[in-house]
OpenMM code with the backbone's topology and positions (N, CA, C; nanometers):
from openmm import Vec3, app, unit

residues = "UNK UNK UNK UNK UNK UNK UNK UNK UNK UNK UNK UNK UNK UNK UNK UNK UNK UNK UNK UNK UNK UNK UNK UNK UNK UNK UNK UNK UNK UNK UNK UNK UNK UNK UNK UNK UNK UNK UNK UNK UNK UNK UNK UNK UNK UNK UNK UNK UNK UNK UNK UNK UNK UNK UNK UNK UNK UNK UNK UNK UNK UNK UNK UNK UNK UNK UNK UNK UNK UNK UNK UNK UNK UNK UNK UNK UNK UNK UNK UNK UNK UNK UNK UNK UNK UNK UNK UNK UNK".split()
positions = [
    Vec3(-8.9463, -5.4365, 3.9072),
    Vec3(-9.0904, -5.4163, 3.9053),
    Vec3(-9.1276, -5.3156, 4.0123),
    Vec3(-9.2133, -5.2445, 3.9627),
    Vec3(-9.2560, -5.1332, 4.0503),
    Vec3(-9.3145, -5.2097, 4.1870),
    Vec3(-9.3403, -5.1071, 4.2974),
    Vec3(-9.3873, -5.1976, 4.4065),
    Vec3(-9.5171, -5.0808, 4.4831),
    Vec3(-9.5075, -4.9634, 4.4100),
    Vec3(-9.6356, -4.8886, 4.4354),
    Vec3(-9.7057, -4.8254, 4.2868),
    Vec3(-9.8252, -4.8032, 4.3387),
    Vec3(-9.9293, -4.7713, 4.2194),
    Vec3(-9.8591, -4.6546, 4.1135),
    Vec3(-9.8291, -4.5133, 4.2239),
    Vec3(-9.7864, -4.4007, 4.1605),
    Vec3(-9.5806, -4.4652, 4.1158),
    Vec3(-9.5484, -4.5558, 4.1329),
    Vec3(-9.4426, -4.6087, 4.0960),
    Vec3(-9.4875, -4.6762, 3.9422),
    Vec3(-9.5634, -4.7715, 3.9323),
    Vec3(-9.5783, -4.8334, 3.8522),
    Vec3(-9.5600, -4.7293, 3.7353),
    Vec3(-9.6966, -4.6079, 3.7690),
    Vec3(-9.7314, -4.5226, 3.6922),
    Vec3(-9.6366, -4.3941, 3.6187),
    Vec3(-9.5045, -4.3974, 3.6710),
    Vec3(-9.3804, -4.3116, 3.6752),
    Vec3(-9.3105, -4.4662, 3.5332),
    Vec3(-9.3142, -4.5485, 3.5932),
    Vec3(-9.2025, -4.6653, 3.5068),
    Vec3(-9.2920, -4.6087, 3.3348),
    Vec3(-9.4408, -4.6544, 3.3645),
    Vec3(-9.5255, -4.6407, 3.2127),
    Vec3(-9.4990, -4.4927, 3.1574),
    Vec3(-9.4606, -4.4009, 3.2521),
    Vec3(-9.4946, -4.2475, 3.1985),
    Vec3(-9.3331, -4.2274, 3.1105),
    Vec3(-9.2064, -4.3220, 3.1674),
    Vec3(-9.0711, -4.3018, 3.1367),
    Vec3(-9.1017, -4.3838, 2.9908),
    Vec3(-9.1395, -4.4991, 2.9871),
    Vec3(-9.1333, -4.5477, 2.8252),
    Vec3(-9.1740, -4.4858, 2.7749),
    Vec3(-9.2927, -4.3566, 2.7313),
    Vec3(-9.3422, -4.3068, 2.6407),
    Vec3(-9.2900, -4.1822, 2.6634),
    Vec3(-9.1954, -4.1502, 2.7652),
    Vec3(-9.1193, -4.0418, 2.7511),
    Vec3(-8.9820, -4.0690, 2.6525),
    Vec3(-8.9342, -4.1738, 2.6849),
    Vec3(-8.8577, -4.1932, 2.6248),
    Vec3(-8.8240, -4.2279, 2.4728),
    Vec3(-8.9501, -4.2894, 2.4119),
    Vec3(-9.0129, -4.3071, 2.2750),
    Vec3(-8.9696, -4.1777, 2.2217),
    Vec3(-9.0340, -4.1089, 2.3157),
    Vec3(-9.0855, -3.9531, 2.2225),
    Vec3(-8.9523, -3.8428, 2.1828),
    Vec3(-8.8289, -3.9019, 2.3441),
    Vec3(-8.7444, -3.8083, 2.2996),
    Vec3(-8.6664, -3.8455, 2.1833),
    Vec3(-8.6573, -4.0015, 2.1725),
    Vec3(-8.5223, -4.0586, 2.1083),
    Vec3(-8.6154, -3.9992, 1.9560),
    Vec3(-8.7192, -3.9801, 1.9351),
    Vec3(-8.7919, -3.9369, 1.8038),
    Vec3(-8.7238, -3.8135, 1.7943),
    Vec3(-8.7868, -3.7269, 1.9147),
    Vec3(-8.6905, -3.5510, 1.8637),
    Vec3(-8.6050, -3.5750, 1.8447),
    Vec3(-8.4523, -3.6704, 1.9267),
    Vec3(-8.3535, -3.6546, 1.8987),
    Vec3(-8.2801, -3.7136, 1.7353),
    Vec3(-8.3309, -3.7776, 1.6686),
    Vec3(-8.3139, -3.8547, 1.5777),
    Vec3(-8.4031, -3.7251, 1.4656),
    Vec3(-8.4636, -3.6625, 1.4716),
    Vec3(-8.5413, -3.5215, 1.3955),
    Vec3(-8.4591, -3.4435, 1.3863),
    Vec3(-8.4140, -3.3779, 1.4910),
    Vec3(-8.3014, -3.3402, 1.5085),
    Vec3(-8.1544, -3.3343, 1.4545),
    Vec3(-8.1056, -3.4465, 1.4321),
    Vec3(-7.9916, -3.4962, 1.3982),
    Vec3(-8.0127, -3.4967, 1.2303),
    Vec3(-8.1496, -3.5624, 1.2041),
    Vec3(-8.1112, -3.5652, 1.0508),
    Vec3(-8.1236, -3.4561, 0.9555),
    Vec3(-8.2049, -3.2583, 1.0598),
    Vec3(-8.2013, -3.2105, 1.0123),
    Vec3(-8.1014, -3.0790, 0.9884),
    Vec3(-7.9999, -3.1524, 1.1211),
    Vec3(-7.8803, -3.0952, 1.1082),
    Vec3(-7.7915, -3.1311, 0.9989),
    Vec3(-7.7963, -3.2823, 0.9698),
    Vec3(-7.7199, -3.3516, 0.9056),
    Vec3(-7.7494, -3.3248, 0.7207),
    Vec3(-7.8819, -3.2790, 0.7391),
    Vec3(-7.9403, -3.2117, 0.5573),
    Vec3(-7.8396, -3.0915, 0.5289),
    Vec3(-7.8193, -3.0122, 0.6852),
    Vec3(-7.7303, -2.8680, 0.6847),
    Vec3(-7.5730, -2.9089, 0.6544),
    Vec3(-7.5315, -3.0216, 0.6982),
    Vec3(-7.3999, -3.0407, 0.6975),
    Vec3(-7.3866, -3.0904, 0.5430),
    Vec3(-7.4689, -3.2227, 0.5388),
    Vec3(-7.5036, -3.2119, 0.3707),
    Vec3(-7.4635, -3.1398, 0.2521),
    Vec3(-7.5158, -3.0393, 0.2731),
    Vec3(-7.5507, -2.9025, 0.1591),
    Vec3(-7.4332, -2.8798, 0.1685),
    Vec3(-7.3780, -2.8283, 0.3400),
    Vec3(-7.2385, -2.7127, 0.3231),
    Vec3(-7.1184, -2.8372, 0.2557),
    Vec3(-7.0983, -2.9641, 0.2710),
    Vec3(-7.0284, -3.0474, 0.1920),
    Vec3(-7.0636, -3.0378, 0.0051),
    Vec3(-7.1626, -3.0766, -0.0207),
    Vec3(-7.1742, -3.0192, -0.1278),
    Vec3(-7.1506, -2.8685, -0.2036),
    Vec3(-7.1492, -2.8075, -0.1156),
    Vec3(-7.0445, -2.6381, -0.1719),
    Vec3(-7.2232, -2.5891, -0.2350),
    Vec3(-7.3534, -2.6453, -0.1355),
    Vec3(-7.4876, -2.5681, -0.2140),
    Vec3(-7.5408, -2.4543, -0.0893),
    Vec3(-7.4953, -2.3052, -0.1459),
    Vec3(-7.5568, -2.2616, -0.0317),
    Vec3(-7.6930, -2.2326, -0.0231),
    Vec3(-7.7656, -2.2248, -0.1469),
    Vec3(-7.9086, -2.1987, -0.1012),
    Vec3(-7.9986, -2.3108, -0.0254),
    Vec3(-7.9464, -2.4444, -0.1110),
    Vec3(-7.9723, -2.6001, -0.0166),
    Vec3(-7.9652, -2.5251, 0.1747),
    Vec3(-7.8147, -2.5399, 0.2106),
    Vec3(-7.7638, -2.5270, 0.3468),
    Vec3(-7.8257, -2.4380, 0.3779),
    Vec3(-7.8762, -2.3220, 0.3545),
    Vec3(-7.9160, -2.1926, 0.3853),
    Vec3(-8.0750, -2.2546, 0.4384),
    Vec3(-8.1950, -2.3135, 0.3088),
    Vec3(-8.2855, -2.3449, 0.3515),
    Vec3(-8.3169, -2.5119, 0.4534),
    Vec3(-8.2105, -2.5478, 0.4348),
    Vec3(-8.1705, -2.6616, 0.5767),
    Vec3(-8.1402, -2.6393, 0.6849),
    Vec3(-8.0631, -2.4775, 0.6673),
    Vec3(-8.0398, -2.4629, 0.8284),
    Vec3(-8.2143, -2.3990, 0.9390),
    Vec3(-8.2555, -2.3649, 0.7787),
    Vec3(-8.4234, -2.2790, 0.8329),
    Vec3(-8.4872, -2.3534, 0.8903),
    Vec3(-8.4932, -2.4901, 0.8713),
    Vec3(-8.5283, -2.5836, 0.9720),
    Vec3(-8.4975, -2.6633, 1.0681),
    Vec3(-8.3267, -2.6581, 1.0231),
    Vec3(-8.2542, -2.7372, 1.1626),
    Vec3(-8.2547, -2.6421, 1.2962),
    Vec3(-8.2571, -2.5164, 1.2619),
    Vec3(-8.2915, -2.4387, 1.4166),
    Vec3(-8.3613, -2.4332, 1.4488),
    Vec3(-8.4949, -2.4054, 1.4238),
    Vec3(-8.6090, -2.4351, 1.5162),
    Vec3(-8.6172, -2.6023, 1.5432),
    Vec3(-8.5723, -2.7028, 1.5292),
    Vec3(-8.5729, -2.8520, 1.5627),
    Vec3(-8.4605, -2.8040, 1.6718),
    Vec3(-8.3763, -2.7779, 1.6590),
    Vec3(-8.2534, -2.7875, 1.7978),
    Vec3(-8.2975, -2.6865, 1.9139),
    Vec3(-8.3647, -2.5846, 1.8379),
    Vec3(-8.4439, -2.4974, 1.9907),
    Vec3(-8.5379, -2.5679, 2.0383),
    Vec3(-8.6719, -2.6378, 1.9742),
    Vec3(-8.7548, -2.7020, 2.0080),
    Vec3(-8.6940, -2.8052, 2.0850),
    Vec3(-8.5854, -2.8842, 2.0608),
    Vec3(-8.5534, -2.9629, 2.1238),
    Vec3(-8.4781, -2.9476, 2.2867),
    Vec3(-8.4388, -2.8630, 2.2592),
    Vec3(-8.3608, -2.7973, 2.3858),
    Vec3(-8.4976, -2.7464, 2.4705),
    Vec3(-8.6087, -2.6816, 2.4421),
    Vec3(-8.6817, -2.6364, 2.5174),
    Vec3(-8.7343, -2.7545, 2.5967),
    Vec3(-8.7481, -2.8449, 2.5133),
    Vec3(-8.8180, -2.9591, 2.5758),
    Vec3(-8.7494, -3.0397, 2.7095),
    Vec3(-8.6127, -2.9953, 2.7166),
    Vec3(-8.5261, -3.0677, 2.8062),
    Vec3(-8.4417, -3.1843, 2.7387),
    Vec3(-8.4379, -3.2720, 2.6124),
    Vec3(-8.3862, -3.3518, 2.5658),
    Vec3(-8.3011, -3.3205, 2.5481),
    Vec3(-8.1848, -3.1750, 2.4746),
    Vec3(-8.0382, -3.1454, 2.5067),
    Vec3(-8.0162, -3.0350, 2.5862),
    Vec3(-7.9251, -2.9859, 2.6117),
    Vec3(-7.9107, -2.9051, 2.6978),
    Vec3(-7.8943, -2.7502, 2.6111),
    Vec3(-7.9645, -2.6637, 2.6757),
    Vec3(-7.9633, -2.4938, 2.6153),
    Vec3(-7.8433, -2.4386, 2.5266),
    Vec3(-7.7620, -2.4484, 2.6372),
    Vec3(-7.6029, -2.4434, 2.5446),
    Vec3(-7.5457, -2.5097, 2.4152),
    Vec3(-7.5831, -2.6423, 2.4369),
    Vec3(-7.5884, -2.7535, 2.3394),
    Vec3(-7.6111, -2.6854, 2.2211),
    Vec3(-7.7292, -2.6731, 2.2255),
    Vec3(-7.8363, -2.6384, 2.0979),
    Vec3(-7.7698, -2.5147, 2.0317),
    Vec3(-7.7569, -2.3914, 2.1105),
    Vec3(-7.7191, -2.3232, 2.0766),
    Vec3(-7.5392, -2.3005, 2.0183),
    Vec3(-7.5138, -2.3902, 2.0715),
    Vec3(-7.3259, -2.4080, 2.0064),
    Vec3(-7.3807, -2.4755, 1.8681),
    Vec3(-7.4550, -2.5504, 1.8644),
    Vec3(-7.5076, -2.5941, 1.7506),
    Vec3(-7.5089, -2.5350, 1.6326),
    Vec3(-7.6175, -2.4401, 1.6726),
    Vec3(-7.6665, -2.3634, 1.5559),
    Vec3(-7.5287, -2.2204, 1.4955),
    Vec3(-7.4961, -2.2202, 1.6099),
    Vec3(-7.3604, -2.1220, 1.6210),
    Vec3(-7.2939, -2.1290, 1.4895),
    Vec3(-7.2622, -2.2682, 1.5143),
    Vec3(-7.1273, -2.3784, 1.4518),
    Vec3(-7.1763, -2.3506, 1.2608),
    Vec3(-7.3222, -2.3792, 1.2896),
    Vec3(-7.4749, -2.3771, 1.1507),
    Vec3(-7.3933, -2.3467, 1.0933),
    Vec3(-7.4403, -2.1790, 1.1512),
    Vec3(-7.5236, -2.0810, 1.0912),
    Vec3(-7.3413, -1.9645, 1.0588),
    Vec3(-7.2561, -1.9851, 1.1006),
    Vec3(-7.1045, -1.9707, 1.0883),
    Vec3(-7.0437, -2.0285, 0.9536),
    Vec3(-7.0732, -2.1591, 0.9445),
    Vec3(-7.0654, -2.2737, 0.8485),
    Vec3(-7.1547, -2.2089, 0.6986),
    Vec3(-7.2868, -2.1776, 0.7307),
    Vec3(-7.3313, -2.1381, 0.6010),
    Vec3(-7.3069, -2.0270, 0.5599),
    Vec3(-7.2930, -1.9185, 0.6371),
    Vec3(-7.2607, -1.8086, 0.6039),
    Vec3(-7.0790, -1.7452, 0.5273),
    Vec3(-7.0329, -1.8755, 0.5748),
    Vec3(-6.8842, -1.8662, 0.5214),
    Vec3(-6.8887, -1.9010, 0.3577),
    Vec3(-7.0116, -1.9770, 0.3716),
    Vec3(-6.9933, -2.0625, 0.2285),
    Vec3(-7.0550, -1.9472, 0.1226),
    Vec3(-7.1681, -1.8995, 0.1732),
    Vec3(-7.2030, -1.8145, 0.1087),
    Vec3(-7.1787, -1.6741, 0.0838),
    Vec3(-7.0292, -1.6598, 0.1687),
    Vec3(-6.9198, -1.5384, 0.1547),
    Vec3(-6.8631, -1.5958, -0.0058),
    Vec3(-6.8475, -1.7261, -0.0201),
    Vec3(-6.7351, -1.7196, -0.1228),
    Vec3(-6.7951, -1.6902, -0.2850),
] * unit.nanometer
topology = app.Topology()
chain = topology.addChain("A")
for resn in residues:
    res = topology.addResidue(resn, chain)
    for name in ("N", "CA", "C"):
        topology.addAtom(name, app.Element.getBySymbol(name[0]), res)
C-alpha cells in the first residue's frame, strides 16, 4: 500500500497504464499474426494487405514505449521479407 498521496497516485496511474499496454500489445500480435496467417496460406494479396496494417500497429507500438524500437522494426523486417518472397513466386 502506498504510504504517500503522489505514491498512491503513481500505483492508480500504473493500472491504467498497464490495461492500456497489454491492449496494444495483444493489437499488435493479432495483427501480425493475420500477416503470418496469409503468408501460411500461400495468399499474397491477403499478407500484402495484413502487413498494411501490422506496421503501423508495431511502429505505433514501439513509439509508445511498450516494445522496444529495434524490436518492432526486426519485426516488420522479418514482414515485409516474408511477403515479398511469396509474392516473387
Amino acid at each position: 500500500m502506498a504510504n504517500h498521496k503522489s505514491a498512491a497516485k503513481r500505483a492508480r496511474q500504473s493500472v491504467k497504464r498497464n490495461t492500456i499496454n497489454r491492449a496494444r500489445v495483444s493489437a499488435t500480435r493479432s495483427a501480425v499474426k493475420k500477416v503470418e496467417t496469409a503468408l501460411a496460406k500461400g495468399d499474397a494479396a491477403a499478407a500484402a494487405a495484413a502487413l498494411k496494417s501490422a506496421e503501423p500497429a508495431l511502429v505505433r507500438t514501439a513509439q509508445k514505449g511498450v516494445i522496444k524500437r529495434k524490436t518492432a522494426a526486426r519485426k516488420v523486417s522479418r514482414l515485409v521479407k516474408k511477403v515479398k518472397a511469396l509474392q516473387a513466386q
